[in-house]
C-alpha positions as CSV (number, residue, x, y, z in Angstrom):
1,X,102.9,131.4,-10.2
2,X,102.1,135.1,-10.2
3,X,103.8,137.4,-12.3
4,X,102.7,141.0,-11.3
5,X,103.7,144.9,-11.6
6,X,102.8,147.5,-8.8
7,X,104.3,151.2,-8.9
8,X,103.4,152.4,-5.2
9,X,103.3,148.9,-3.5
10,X,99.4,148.1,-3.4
11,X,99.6,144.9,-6.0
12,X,102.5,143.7,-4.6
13,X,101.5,143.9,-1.3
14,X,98.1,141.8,-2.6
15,X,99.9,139.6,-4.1
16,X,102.2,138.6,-1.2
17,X,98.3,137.6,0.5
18,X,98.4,134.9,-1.8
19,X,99.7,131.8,0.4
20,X,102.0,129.1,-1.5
21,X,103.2,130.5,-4.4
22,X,106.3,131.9,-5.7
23,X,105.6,135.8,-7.3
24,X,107.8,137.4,-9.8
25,X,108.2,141.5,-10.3
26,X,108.3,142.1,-14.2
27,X,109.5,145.7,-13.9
28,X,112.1,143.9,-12.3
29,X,115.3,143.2,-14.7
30,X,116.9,141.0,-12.6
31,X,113.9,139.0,-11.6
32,X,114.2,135.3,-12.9
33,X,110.6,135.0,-14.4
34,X,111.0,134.5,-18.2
35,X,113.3,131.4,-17.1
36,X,110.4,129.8,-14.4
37,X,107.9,130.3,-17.1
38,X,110.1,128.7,-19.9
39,X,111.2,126.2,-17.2
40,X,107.1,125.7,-16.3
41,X,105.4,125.8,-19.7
42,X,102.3,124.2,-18.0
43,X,102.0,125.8,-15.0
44,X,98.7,128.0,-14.2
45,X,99.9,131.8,-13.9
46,X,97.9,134.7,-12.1
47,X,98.6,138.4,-13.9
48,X,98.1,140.9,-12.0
49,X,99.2,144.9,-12.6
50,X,97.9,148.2,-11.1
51,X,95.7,150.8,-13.9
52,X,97.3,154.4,-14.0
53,X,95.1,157.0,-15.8
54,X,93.1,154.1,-17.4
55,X,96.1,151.8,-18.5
56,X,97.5,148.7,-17.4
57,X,101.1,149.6,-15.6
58,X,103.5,149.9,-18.7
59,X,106.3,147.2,-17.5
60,X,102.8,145.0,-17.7
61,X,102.1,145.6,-21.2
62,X,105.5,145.6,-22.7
63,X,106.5,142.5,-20.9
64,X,103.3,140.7,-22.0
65,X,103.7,141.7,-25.9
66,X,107.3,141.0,-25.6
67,X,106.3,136.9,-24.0
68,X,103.0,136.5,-25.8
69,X,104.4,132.4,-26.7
70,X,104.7,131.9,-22.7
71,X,101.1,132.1,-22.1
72,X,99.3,130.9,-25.4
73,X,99.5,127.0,-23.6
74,X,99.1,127.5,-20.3
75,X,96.1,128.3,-18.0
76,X,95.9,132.5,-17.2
77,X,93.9,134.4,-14.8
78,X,94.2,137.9,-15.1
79,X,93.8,140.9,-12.4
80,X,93.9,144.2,-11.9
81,X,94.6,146.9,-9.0
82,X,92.7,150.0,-9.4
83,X,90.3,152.2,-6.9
84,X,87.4,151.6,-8.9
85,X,84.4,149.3,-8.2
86,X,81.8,147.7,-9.7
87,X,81.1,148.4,-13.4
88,X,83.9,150.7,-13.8
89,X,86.3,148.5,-12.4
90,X,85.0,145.6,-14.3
91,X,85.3,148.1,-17.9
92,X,89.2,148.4,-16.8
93,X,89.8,145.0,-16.2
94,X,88.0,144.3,-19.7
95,X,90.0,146.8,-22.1
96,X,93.4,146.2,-20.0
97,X,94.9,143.5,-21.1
98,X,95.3,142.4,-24.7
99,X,92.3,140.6,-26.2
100,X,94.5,137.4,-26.9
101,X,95.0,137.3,-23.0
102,X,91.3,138.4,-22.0
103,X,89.9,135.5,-24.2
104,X,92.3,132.8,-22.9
105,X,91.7,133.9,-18.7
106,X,90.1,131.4,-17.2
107,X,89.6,134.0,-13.9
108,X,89.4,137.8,-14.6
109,X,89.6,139.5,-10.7
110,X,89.4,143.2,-9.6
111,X,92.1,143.2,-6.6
112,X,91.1,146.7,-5.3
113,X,93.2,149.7,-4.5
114,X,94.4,151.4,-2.1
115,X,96.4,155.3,-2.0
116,X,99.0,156.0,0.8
117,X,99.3,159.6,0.7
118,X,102.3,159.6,2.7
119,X,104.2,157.1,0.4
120,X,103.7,158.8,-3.0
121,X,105.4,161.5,-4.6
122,X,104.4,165.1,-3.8
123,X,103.3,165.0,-7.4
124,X,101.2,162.2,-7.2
125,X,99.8,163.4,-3.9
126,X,98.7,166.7,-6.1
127,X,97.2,164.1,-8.6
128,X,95.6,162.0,-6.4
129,X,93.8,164.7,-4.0
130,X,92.6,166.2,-7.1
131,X,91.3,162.9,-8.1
132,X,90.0,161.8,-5.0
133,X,88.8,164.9,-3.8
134,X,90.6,164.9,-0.5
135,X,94.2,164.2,1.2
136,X,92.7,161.1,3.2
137,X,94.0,157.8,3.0
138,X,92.0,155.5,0.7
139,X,92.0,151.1,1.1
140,X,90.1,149.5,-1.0
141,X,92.1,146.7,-1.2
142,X,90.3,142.7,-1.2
143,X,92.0,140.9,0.7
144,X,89.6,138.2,0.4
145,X,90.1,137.9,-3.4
146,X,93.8,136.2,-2.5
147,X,92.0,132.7,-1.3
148,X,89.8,132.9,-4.6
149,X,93.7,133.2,-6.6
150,X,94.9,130.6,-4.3
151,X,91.9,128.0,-4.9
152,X,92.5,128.9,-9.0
153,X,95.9,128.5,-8.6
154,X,95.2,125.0,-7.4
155,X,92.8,124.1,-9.4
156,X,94.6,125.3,-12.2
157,X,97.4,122.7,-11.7
C-alpha cells in the first residue's frame, strides 16, 4: 500500500510507477485509506509526500499526527519528492517526517522532482524561476527507485 500527497502531480505521477499496488491520496477526503489501513493493520506501507520550502506537504503531516496508531505495528518506508540531490536531499528526507516514523522506516528513498512550468500557477512559476534560476523545465524524477518500492513492498509482506 502507498499512501502519498503531491501538490503539482510529480509524487503522484511516481507513485503510479509502482507496479501492483493499490495507492491512496491523503489530501483526498473522500479517499478510502484510513479504512484499508484499519482493514490491513499488517500490511507494509510506502509514505511518500513532496517538500515545499523545506517541509513535508502539510495534508502529509497532519494526516500522519492525526493516524500515528496505524503505523506504530506495521512495516513503513518513507519517501520524499523534492529537486534536491545527494546530501541535501538526504537532510530533507531526515528532518521530514516525525522522528517516531523516521526510527520505525525500514526504507528511507529520495523519489526526485520534477517542475512543469506550464502546469503551475503563475505564482509558483515566479517562485520557481527565482529558485531555479531560469523558466526551463526541470525532471529529476527516478523512475528507477519505483522497482526498489516494489521489491520492499514485497518483501515487506
Amino acid at each position: 500500500m502507498i499512501l502519498y500527497a503531491s501538490k503539482f502531480g510529480t509524487v503522484r505521477d511516481f507513485v503510479h510507477l509502482v507496479p501492483d499496488t493499490t495507492a491512496y491520496d491523503v489530501s483526498d477526503r473522500k479517499s478510502p485509506v484510513r479504512r484499508a489501513l484499519a482493514d490491513a493493520p499488517n500490511e507494509p506501507v510506502f509514505i511518500v509526500a513532496s517538500i515545499y520550502a523545506g517541509k513535508l506537504n502539510g495534508a502529509m503531516r497532519k494526516f500522519l499526527e492525526q493516524e500515528r496508531a496505524l503505523f506504530e505495528t506495521r512495516p513503513v518506508a518513507c519517501g520524499i519528492g523534492c529537486l534536491a540531490e545527494d546530501q541535501e536531499a538526504q537532510d530533507y528526507l531526515a528532518s521530514a517526517y516525525p522522528p517516531w516514523l523516521i526510527a520505525r522506516a525500514e526504507l528511507s528513498v529520495v523519489v526526485g522532482g520534477r517542475v512543469r512550468f506550464a502546469t503551475l500557477p503563475v505564482f509558483m512559476r515566479f517562485f520557481m524561476k527565482k529558485i531555479l534560476g531560469s523558466g526551463e523545465d526541470v525532471d529529476r524524477l527516478q523512475t528507477d527507485r519505483a522497482a526498489e518500492i516494489h521489491a520492499w513492498l514485497t518483501r515487506a509482506r
